[in-house]
C-alpha positions as a Markdown table, in Angstrom:
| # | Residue | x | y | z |
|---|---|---|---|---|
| 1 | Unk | 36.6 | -28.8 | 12.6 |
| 2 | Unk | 38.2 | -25.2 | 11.9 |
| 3 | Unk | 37.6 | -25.9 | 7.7 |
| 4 | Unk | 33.8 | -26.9 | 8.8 |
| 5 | Unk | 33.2 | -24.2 | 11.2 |
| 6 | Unk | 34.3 | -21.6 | 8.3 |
| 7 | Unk | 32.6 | -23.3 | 6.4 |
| 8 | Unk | 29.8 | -22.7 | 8.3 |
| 9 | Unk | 30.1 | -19.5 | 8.8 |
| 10 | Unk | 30.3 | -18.3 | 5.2 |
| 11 | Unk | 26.8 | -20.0 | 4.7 |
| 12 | Unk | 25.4 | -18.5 | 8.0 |
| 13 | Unk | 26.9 | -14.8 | 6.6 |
| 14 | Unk | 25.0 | -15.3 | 3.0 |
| 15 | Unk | 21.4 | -16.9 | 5.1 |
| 16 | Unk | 22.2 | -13.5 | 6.9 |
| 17 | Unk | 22.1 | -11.4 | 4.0 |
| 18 | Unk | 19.6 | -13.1 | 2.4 |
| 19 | Unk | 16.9 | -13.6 | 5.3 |
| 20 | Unk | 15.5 | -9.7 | 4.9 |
| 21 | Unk | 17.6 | -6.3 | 4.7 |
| 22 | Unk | 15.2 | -4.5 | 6.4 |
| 23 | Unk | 15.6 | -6.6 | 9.8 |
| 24 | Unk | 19.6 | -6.2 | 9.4 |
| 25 | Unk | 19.0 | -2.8 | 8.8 |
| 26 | Unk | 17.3 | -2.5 | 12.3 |
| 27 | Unk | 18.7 | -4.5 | 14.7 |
| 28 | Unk | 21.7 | -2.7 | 13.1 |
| 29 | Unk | 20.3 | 0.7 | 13.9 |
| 30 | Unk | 19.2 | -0.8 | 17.5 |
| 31 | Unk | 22.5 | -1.6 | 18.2 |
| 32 | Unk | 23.8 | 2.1 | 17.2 |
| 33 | Unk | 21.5 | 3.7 | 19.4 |
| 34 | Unk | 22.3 | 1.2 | 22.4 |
| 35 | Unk | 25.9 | 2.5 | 21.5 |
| 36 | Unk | 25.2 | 6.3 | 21.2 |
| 37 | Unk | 23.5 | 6.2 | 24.4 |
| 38 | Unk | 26.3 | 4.6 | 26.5 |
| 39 | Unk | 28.5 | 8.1 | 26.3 |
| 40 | Unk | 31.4 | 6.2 | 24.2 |
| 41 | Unk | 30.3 | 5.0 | 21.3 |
| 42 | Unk | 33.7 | 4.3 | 19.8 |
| 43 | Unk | 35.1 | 2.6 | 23.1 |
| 44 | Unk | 32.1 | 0.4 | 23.9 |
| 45 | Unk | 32.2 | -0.9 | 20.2 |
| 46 | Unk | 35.5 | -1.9 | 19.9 |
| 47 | Unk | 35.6 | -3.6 | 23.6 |
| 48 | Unk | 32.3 | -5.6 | 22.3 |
| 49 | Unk | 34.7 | -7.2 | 19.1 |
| 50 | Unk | 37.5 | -7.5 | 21.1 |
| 51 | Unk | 35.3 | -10.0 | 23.2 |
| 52 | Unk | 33.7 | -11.8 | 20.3 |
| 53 | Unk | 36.6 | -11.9 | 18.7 |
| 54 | Unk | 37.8 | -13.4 | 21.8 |
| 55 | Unk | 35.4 | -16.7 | 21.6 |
| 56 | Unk | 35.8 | -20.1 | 20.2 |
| 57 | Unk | 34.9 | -20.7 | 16.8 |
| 58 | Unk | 32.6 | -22.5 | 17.6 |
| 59 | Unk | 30.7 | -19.9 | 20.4 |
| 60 | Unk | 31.2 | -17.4 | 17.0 |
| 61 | Unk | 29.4 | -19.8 | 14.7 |
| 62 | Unk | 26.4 | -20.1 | 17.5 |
| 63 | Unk | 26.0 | -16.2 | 17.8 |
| 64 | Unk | 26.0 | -15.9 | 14.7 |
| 65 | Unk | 23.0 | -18.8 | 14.2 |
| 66 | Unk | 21.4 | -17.2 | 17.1 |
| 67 | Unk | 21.2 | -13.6 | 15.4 |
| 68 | Unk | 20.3 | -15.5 | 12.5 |
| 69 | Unk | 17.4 | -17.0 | 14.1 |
| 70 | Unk | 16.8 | -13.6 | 15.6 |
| 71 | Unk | 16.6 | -11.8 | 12.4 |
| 72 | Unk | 14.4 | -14.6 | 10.4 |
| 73 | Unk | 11.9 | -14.2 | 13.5 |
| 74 | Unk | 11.6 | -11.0 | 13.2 |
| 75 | Unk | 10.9 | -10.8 | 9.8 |
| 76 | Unk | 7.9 | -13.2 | 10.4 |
| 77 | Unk | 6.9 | -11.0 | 12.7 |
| 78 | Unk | 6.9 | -8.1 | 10.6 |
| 79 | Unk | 4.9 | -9.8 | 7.8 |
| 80 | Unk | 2.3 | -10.8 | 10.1 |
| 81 | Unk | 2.6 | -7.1 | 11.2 |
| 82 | Unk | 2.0 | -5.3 | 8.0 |
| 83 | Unk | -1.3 | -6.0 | 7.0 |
| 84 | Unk | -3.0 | -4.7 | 9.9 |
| 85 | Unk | -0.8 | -1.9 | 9.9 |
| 86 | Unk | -1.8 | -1.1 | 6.3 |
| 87 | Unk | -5.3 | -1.1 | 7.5 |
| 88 | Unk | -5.3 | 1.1 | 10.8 |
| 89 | Unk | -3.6 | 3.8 | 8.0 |
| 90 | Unk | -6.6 | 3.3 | 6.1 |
| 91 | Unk | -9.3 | 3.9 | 8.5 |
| 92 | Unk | -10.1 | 0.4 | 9.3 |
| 93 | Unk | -10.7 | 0.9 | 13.6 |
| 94 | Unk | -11.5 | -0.5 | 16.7 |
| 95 | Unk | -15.5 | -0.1 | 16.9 |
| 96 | Unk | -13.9 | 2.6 | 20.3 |
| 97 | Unk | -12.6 | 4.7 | 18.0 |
| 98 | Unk | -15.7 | 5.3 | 15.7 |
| 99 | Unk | -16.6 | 8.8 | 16.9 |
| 100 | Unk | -13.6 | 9.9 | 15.9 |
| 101 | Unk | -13.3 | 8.2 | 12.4 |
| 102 | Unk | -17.0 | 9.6 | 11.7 |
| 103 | Unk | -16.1 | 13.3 | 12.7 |
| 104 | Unk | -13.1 | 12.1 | 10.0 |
| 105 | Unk | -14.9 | 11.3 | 7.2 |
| 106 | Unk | -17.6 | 14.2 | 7.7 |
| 107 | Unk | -14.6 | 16.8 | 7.6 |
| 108 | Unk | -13.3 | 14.6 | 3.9 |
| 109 | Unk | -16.6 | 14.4 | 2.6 |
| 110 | Unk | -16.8 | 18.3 | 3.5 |
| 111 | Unk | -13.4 | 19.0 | 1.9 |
| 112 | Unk | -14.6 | 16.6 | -0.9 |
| 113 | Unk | -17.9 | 18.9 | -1.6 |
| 114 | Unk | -16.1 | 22.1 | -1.9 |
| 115 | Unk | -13.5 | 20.3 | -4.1 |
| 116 | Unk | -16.0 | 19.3 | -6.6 |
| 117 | Unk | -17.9 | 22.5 | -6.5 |
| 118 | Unk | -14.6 | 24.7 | -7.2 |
| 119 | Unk | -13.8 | 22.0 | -9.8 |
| 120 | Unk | -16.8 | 22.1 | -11.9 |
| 121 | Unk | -16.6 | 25.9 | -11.9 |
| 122 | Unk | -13.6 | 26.0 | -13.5 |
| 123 | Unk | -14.3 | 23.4 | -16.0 |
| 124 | Unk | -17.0 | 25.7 | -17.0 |
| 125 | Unk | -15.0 | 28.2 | -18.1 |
| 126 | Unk | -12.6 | 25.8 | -19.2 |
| 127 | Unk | -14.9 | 24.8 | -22.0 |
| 128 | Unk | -16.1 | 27.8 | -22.9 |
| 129 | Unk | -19.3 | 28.1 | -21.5 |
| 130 | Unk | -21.5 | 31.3 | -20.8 |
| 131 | Unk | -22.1 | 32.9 | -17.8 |
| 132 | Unk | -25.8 | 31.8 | -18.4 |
| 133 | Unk | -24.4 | 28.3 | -18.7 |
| 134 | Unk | -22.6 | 28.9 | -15.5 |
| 135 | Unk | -19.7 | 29.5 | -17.0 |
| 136 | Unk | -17.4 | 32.8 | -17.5 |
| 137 | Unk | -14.1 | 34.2 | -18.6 |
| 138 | Unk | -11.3 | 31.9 | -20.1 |
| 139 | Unk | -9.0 | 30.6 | -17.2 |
| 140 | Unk | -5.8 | 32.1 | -16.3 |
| 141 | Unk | -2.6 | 30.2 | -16.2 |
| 142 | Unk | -3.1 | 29.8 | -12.2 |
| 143 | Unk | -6.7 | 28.8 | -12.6 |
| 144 | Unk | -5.6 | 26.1 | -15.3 |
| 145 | Unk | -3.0 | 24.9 | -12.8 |
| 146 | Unk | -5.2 | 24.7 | -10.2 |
| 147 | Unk | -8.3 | 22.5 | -12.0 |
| 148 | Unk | -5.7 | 19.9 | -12.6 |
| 149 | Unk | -4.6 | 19.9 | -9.0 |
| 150 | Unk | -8.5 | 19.7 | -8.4 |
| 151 | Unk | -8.9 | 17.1 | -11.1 |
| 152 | Unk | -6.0 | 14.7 | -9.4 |
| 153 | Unk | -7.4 | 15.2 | -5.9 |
| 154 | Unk | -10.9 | 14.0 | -6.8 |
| 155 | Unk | -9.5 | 11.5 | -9.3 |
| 156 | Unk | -8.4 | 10.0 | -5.6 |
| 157 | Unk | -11.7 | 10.2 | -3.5 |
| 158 | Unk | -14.4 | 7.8 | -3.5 |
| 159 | Unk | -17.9 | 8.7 | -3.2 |
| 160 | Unk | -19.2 | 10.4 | 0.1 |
| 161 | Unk | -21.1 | 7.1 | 1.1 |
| 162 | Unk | -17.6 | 4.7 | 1.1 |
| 163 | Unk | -15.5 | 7.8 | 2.4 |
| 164 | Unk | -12.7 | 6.5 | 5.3 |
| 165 | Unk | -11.2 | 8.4 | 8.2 |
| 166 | Unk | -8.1 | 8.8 | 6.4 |
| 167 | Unk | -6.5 | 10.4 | 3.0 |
| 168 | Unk | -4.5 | 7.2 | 2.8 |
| 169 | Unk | -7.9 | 5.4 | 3.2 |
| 170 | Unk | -9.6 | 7.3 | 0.6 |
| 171 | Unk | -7.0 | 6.5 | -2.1 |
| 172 | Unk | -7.3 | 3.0 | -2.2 |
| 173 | Unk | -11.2 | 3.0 | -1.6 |
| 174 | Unk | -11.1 | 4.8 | -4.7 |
| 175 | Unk | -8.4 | 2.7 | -6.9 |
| 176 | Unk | -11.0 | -0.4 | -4.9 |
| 177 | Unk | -14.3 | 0.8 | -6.5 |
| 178 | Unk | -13.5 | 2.3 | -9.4 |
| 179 | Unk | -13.9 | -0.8 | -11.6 |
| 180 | Unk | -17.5 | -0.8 | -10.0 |
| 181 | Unk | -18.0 | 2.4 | -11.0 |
| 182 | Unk | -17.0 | 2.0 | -14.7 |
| 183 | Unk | -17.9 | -1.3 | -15.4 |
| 184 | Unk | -20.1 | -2.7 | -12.6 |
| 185 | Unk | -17.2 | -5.0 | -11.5 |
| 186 | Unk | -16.4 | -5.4 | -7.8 |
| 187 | Unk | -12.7 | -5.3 | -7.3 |
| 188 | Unk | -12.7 | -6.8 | -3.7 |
| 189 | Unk | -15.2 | -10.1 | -5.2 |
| 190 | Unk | -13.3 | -10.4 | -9.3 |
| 191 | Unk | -9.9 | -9.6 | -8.1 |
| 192 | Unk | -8.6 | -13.1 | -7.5 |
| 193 | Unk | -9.7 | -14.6 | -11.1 |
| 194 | Unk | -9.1 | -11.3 | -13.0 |
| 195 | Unk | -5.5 | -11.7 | -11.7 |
| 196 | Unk | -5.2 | -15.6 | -13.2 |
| 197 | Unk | -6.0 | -14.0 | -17.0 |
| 198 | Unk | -3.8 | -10.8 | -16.5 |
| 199 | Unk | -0.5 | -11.2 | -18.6 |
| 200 | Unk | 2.8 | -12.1 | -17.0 |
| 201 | Unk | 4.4 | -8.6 | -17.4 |
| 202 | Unk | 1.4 | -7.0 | -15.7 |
| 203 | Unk | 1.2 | -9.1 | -13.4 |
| 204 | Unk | 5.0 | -8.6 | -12.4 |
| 205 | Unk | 4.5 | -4.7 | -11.7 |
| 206 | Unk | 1.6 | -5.2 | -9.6 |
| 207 | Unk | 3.5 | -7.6 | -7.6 |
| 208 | Unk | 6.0 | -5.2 | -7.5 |
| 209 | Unk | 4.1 | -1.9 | -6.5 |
| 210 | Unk | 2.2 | -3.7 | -3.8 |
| 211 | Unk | 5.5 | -4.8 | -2.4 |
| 212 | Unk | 6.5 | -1.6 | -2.6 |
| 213 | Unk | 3.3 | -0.7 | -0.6 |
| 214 | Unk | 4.0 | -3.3 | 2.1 |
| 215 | Unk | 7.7 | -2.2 | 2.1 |
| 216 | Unk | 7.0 | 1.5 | 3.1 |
| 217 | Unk | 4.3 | 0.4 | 5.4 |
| 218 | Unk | 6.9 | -2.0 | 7.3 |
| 219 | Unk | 9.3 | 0.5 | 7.3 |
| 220 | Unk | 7.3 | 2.5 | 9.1 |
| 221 | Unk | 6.6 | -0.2 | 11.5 |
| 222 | Unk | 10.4 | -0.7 | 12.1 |
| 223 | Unk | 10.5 | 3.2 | 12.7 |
| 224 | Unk | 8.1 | 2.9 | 15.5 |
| 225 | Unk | 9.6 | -0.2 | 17.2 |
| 226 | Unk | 12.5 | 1.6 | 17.3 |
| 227 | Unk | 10.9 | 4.3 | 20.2 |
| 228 | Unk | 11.3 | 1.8 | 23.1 |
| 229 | Unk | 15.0 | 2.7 | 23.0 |
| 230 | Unk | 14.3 | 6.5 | 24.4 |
| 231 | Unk | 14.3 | 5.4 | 27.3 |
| 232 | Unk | 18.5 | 4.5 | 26.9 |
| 233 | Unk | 19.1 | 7.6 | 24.6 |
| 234 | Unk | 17.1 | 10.7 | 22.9 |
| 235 | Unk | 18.5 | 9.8 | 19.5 |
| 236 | Unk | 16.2 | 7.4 | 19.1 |
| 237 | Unk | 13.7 | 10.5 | 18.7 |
| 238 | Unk | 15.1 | 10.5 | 14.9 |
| 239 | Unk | 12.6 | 7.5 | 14.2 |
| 240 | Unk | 9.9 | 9.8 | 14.2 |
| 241 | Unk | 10.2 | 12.0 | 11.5 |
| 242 | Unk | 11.5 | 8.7 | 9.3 |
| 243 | Unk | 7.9 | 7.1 | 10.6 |
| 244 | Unk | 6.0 | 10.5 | 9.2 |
| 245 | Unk | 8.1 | 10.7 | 5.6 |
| 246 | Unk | 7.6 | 7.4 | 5.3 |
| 247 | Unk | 3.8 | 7.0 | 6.1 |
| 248 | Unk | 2.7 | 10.7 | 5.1 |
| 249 | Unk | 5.1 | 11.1 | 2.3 |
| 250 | Unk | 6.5 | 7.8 | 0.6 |
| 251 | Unk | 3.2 | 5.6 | 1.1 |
| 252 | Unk | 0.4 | 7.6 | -0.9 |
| 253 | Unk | 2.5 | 8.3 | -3.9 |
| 254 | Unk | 3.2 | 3.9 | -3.5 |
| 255 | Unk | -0.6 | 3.4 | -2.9 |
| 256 | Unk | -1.5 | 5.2 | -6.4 |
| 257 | Unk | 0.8 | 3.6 | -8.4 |
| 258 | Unk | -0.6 | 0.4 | -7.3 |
| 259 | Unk | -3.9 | 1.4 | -7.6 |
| 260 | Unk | -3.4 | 2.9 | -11.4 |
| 261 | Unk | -2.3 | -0.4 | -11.9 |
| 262 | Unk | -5.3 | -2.0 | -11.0 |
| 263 | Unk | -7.1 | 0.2 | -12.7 |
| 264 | Unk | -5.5 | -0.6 | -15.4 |
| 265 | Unk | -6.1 | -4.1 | -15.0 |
| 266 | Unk | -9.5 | -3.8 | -15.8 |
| 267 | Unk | -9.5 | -1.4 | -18.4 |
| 268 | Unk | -7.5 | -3.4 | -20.7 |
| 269 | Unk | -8.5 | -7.5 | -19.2 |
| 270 | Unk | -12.2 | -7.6 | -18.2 |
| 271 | Unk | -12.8 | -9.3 | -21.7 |
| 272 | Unk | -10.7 | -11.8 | -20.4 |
| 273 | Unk | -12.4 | -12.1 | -17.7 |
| 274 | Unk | -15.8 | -12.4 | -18.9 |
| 275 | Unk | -14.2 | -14.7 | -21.5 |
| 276 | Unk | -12.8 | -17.2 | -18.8 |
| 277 | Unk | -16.1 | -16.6 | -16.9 |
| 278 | Unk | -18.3 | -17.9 | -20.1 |
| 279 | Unk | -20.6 | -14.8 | -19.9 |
| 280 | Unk | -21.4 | -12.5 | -22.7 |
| 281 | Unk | -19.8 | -9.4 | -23.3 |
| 282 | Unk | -21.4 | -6.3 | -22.7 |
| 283 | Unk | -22.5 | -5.1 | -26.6 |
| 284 | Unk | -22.0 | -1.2 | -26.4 |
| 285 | Unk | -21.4 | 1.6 | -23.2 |
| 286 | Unk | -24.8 | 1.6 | -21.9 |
| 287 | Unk | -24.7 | -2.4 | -21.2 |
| 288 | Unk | -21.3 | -2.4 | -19.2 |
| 289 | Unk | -22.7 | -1.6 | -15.6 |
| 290 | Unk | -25.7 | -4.1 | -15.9 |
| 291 | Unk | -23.0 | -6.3 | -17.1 |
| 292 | Unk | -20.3 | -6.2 | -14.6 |
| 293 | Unk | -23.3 | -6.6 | -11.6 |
| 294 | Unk | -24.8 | -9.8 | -13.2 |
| 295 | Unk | -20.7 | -11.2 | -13.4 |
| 296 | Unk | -20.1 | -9.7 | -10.0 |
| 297 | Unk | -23.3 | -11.7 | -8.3 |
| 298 | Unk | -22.8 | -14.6 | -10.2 |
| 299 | Unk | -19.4 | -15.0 | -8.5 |
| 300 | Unk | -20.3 | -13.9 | -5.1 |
| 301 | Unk | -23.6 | -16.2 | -5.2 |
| 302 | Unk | -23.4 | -18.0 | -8.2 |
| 303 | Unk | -26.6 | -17.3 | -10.3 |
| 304 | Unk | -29.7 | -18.6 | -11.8 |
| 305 | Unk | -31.1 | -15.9 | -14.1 |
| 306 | Unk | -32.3 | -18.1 | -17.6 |
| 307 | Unk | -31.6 | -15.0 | -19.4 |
| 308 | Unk | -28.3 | -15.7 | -19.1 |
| 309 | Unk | -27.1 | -17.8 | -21.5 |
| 310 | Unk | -22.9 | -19.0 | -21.3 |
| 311 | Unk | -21.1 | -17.8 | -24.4 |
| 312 | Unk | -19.7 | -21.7 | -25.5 |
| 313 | Unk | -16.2 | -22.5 | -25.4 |
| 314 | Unk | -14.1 | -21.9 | -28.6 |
């Protein structure tokens, strides 16, 4: 029975590992902060292995199944979590709270305004224009560095009418309706059958940046179920600034890169995806919009226009 319960053990060691990082990692950290606030760390710890190293193989082996079962629930948990997480950062409240996210969004769309305003002043100059073309002076190096910060801010604001409570908000709303604006494609309606055409390597790096998304957001959400324990021991306080770097600080820069990537996406696949669709591609610029609202409704609704006539299979 010893050579099975090992044996046991060793698998029960590698589930560990392999049922989520982020759970060890907290329960972990848990455990540290139940430690710290007991007065002797170092004492409490070692008396804690000395009794589990104490037990029966066989009451080891069961611990350890029960932490295993421990950390595989909470990873559940935390998946189920994330999403609406993700979605409270963006803006997305309780109909209670919509006093608040309008005087939000009012104050962005202000901010938004002025942005645009300042912008399109200097770009003015920046092309040469006259004073009587509202124009004026070439730019100084300060003024050139401040147009592209201008430039990257609006690049990450939607318009004033789909505006959120939240920066985070704004910036995927933006990366979301971009591909209307461009092309007259809804993201949130084409995204599911654009992703079936898209190539294997693209594919793999927007898997990879939304998991990154979800990551920081969950990490986040670790951070803050970690506060519960300041009530045993002011350490615990620490799990605030990790929430704010993580949310205000990690999670924007993650949300961009996924939503370049989408971006992206459509730039380089819609072909594809009016190829797979059967309808006929747009034949110059002017075209595109008209285009991408006729595939967009025909999706959503399905469609019965005569005028449109399936491009046949090759």
């Amino acid at each position: 029975m010893t050579v099975f319960w090992n044996a046991a053990a060793g698998k029960l060691v590698e589930r560990w590992l392999a049922t989520g990082s982020a759970a060890s990692v907290y329960w972990l950290t848990l455990a540290v902060l139940w430690l710290l606030g007991t007065g002797r760390p170092r004492q409490e710890a070692a008396h804690r292995l000395h009794d589990f190293g104490g037990l029966e193989t066989g009451e080891q082996v069961a611990l350890l199944l029960i932490g295993l079962v421990v950390l595989a629930g909470s990873s559940l948990l935390m998946q189920q979590l994330t999403l609406p997480a993700l979605q409270l950062l963006e803006g997305y409240w309780p109909r209670w709270a919509e006093p608040l996210s309008l005087r939000l969004r009012e104050r962005h769309i202000r901010w938004a305004t002025a942005y645009e305003v300042e912008a399109d002043l200097l770009l003015r100059r920046h092309r040469g224009l006259s004073a009587a073309q509202g124009g004026g002076p070439p730019l100084a190096v300060d003024e050139l560095v401040r147009l592209g910060r201008l430039e990257e801010k609006l690049r990450w604001v939607p318009r004033p009418e789909r505006m959120l409570a939240t920066p985070l908000g704004n910036v995927l709303r933006a990366a979301e309706t971009e591909p209307l604006d461009k092309y007259g494609l809804d993201a949130m309606v084409l995204w599911p059958h654009l992703w079936t055409v898209l190539p294997d390597g693209l594919r793999q790096d927007l898997a990879a940046a939304r998991r990154r998304v979800d990551g920081v957001v969950a990490a986040g959400v670790w951070g803050l179920l970690l506060l519960p324990a300041v009530l045993h021991t002011t350490w615990t306080l620490l799990a605030l600034p990790f929430v704010f770097v993580m949310w205000w600080g990690v999670l924007p820069g993650a949300c961009r890169e996924f939503g370049l990537l989408m971006g992206v996406a459509f730039d380089l696949h819609r072909s594809d995806l009016y190829r797979v669709l059967r309808h006929p591609l747009p034949p110059d610029a002017a075209a595109e919009i008209p285009a991408g609202e006729r595939l967009t409704a025909a999706v959503l609704r399905g469609s019965d226009d005569q005028a449109l006539v399936y491009v046949p299979d090759p």
